[in-house]
DRENRO-44276 format. One record per residue: residue number from 1; chain; x, y, z of N, C-alpha, C in turn. Coordinates in nm, 2 decimals. Layout:
N
NUM,A,X,Y,Z,X,Y,Z,X,Y,Z
...
end
This chain:
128
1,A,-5.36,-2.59,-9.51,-5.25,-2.57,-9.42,-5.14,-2.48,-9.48
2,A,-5.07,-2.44,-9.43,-4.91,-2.37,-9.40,-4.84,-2.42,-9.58
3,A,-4.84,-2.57,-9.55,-4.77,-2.65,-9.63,-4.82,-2.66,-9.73
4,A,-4.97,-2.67,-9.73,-4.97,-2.64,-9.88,-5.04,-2.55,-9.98
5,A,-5.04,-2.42,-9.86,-5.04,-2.31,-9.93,-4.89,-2.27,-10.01
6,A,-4.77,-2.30,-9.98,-4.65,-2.25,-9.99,-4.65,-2.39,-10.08
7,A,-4.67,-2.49,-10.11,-4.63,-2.60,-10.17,-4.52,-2.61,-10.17
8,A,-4.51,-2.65,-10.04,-4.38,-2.69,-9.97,-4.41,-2.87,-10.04
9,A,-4.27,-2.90,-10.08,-4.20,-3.04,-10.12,-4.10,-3.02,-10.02
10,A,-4.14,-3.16,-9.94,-4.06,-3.21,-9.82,-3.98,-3.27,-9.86
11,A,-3.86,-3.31,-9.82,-3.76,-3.44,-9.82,-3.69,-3.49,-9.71
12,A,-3.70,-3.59,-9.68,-3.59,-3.64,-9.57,-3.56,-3.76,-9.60
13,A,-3.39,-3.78,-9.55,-3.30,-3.83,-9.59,-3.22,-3.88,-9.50
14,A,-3.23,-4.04,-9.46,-3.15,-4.07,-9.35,-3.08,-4.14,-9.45
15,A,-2.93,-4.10,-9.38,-2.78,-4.14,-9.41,-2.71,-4.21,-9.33
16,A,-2.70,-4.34,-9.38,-2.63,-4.44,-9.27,-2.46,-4.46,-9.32
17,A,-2.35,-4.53,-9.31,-2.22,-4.52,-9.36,-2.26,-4.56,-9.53
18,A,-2.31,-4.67,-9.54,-2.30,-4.66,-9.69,-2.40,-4.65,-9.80
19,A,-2.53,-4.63,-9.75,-2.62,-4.57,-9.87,-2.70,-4.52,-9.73
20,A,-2.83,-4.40,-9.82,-2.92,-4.30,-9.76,-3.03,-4.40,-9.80
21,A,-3.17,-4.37,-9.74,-3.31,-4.40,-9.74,-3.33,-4.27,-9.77
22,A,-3.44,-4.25,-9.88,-3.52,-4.08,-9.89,-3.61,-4.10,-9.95
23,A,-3.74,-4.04,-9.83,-3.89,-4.00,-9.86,-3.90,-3.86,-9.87
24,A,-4.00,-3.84,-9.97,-4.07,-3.73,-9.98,-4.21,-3.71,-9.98
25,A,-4.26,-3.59,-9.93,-4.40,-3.57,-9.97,-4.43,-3.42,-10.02
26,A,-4.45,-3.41,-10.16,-4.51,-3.33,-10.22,-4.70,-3.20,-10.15
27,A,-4.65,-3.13,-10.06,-4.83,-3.07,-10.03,-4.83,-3.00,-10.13
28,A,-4.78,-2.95,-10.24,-4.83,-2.90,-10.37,-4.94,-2.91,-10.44
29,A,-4.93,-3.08,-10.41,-5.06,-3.14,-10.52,-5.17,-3.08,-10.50
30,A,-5.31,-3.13,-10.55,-5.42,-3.09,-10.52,-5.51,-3.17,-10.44
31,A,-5.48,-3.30,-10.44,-5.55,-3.41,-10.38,-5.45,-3.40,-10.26
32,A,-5.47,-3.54,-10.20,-5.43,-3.53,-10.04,-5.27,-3.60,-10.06
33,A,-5.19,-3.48,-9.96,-5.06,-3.57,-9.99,-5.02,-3.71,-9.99
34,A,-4.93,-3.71,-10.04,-4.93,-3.88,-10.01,-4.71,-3.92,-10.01
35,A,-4.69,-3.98,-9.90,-4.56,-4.00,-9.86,-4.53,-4.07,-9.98
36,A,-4.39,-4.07,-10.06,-4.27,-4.10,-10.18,-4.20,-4.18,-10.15
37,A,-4.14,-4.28,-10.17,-4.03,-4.32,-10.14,-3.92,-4.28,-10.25
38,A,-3.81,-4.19,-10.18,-3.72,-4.21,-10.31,-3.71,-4.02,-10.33
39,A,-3.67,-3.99,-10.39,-3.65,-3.83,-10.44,-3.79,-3.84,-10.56
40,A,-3.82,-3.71,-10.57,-3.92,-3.65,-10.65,-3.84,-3.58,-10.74
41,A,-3.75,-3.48,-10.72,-3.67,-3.42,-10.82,-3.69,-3.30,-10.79
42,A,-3.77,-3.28,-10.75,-3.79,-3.12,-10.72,-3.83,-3.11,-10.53
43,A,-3.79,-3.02,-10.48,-3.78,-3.00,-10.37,-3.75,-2.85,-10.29
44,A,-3.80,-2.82,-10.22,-3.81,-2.68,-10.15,-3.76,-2.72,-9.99
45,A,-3.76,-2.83,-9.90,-3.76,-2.80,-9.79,-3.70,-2.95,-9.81
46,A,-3.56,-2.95,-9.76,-3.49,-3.08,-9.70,-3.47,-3.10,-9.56
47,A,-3.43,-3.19,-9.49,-3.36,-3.24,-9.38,-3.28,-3.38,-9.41
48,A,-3.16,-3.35,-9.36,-3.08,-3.48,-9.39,-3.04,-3.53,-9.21
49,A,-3.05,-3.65,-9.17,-2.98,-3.67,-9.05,-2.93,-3.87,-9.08
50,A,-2.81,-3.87,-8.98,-2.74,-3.98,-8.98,-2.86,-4.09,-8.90
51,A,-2.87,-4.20,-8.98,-2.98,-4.29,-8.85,-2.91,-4.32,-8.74
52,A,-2.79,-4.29,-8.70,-2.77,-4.33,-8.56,-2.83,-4.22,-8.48
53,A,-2.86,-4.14,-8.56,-2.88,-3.98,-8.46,-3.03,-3.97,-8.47
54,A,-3.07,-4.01,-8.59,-3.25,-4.05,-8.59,-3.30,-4.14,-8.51
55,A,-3.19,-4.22,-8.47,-3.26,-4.34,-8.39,-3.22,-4.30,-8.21
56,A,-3.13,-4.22,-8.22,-3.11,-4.13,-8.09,-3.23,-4.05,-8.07
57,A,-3.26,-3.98,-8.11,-3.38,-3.88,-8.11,-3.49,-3.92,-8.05
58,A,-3.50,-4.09,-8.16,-3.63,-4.14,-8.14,-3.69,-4.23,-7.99
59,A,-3.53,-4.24,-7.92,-3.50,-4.31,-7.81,-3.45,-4.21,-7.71
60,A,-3.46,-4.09,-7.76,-3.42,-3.99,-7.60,-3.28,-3.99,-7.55
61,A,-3.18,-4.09,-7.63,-3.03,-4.05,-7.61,-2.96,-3.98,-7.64
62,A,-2.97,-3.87,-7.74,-2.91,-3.77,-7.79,-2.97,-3.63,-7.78
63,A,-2.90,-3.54,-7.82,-2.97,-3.41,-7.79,-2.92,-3.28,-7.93
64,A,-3.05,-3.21,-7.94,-2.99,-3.15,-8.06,-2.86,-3.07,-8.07
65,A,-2.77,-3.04,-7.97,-2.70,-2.99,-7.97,-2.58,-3.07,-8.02
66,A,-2.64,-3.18,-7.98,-2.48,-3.33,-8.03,-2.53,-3.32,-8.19
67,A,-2.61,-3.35,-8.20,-2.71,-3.38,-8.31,-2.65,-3.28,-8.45
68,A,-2.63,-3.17,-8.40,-2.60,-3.07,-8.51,-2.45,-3.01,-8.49
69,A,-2.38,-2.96,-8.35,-2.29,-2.99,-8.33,-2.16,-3.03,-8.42
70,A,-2.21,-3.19,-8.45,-2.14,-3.33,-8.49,-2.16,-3.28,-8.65
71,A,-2.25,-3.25,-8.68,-2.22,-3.21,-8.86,-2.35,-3.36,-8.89
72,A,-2.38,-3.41,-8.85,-2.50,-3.55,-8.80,-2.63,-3.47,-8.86
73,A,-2.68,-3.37,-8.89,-2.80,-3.30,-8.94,-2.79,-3.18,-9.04
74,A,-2.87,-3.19,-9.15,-2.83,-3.09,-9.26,-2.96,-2.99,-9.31
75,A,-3.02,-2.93,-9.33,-3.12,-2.84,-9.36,-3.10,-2.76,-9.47
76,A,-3.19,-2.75,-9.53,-3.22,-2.60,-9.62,-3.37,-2.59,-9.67
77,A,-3.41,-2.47,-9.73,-3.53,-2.44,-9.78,-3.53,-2.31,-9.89
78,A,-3.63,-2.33,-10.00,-3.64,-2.22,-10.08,-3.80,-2.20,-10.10
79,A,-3.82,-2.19,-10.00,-4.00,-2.15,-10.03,-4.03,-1.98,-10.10
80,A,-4.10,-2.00,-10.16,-4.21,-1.88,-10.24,-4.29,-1.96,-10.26
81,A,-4.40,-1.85,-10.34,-4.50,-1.89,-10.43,-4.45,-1.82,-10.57
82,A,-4.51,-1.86,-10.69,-4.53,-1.74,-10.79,-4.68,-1.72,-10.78
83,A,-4.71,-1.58,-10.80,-4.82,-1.52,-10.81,-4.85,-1.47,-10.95
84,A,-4.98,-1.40,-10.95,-5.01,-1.32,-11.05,-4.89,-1.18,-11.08
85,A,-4.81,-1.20,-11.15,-4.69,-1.07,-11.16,-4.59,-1.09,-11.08
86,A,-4.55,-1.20,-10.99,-4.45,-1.18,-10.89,-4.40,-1.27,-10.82
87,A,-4.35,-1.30,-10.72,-4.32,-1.36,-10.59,-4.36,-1.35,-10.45
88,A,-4.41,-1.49,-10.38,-4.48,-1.42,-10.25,-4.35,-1.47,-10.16
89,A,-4.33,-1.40,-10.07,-4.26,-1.49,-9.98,-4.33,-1.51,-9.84
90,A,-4.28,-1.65,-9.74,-4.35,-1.65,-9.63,-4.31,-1.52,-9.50
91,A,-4.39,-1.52,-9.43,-4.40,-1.42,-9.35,-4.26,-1.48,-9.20
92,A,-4.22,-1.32,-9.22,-4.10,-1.37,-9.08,-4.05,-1.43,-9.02
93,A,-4.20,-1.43,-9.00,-4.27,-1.49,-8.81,-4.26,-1.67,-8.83
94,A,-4.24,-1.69,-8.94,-4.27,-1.86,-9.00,-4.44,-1.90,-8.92
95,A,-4.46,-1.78,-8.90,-4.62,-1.86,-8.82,-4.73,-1.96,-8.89
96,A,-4.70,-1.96,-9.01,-4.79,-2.07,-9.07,-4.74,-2.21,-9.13
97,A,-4.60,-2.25,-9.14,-4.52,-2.31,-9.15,-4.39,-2.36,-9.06
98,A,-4.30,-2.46,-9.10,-4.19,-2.51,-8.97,-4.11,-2.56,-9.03
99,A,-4.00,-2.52,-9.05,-3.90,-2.47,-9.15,-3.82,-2.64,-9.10
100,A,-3.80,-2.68,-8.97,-3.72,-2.78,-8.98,-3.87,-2.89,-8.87
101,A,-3.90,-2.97,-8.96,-4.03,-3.08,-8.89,-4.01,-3.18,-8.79
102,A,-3.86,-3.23,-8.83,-3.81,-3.27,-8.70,-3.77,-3.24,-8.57
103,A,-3.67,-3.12,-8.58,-3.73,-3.05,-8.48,-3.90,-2.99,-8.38
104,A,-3.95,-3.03,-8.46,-4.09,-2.99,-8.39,-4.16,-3.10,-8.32
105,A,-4.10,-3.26,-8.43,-4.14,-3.38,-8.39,-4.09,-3.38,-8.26
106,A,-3.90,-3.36,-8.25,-3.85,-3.40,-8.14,-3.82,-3.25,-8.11
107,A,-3.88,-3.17,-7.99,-3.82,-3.07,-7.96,-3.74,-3.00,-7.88
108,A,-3.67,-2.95,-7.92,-3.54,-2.90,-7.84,-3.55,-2.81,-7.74
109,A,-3.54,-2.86,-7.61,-3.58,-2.82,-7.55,-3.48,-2.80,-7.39
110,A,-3.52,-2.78,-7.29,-3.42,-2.77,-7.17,-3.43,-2.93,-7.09
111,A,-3.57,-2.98,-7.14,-3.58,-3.13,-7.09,-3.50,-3.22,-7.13
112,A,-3.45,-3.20,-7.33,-3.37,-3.32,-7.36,-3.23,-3.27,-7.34
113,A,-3.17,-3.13,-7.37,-3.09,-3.10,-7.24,-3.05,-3.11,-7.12
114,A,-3.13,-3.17,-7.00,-3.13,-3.21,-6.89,-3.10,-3.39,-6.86
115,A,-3.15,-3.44,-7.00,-3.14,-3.61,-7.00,-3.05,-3.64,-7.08
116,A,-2.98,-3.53,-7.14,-2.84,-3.57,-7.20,-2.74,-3.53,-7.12
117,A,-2.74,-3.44,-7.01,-2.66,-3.40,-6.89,-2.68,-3.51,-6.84
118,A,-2.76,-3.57,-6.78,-2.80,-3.67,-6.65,-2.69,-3.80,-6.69
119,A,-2.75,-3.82,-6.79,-2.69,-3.95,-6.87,-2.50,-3.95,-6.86
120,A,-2.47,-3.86,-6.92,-2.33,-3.76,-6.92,-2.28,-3.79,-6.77
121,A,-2.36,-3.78,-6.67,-2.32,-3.74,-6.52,-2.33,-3.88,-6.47
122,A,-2.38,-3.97,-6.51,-2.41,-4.09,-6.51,-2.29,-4.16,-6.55
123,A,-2.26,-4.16,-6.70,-2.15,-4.21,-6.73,-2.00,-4.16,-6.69
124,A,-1.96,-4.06,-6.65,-1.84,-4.02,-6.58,-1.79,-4.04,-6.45
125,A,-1.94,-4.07,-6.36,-2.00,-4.12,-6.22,-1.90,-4.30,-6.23
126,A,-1.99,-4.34,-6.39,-1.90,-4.51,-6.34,-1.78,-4.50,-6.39
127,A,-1.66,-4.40,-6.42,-1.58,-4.39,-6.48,-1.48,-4.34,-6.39
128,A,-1.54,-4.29,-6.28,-1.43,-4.27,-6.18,-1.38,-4.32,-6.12
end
């Protein structure tokens, strides 16, 4: 796959008010990945989000626009390879890889934009 041609090292990192949970999974290896609990030390591809906003996600009450917005979701990545003499880097298009995984689990879309309007229009409805 994508992942572990690039030996992408995953991390994610939910942050609640006073300590984080963080799993990792290494596709680097040669055997079959296997999920970490805890930091590995080395890492190429993070995502950090608050568990009230993970647990929103997971429940269809939030939307990524609140989600990121709010400062609630954090990202980065340094993927290459080294090669024989060099550096590879991934292609543009990200076509063999997915730079943020959560997003793809939960996707952003015009549908969870429509049920975070509804909801919105719902609550201002009993507020009047």
């Amino acid at each position: 796959s994508g992942w572990q041609h690039w030996q992408i090292v995953y991390q994610l990192e939910i942050f609640g008010q006073g300590d984080s949970q963080v799993w990792t999974i290494d596709f680097g290896q040669t055997d079959k990945p296997k999920l970490h609990k805890g930091d590995l030390g080395k890492i190429n591809l993070y995502e950090g989000i608050s568990s009230s906003e993970m647990s929103g996600l997971i429940e269809g009450t939030t939307s990524w626009d609140y989600v990121t917005l709010c400062g609630n979701y954090r990202t980065f990545n340094n993927i290459y390879r080294v090669t024989d003499g060099g550096f590879e880097l991934p292609p543009e298009d990200k076509s063999n890889y997915a730079l943020e995984p959560l997003m793809d689990i939960f996707p952003w879309d015009k549908d969870m934009d429509r049920r975070k309007f509804m909801r919105d229009v719902q609550r201002w409805k009993g507020n009047a």
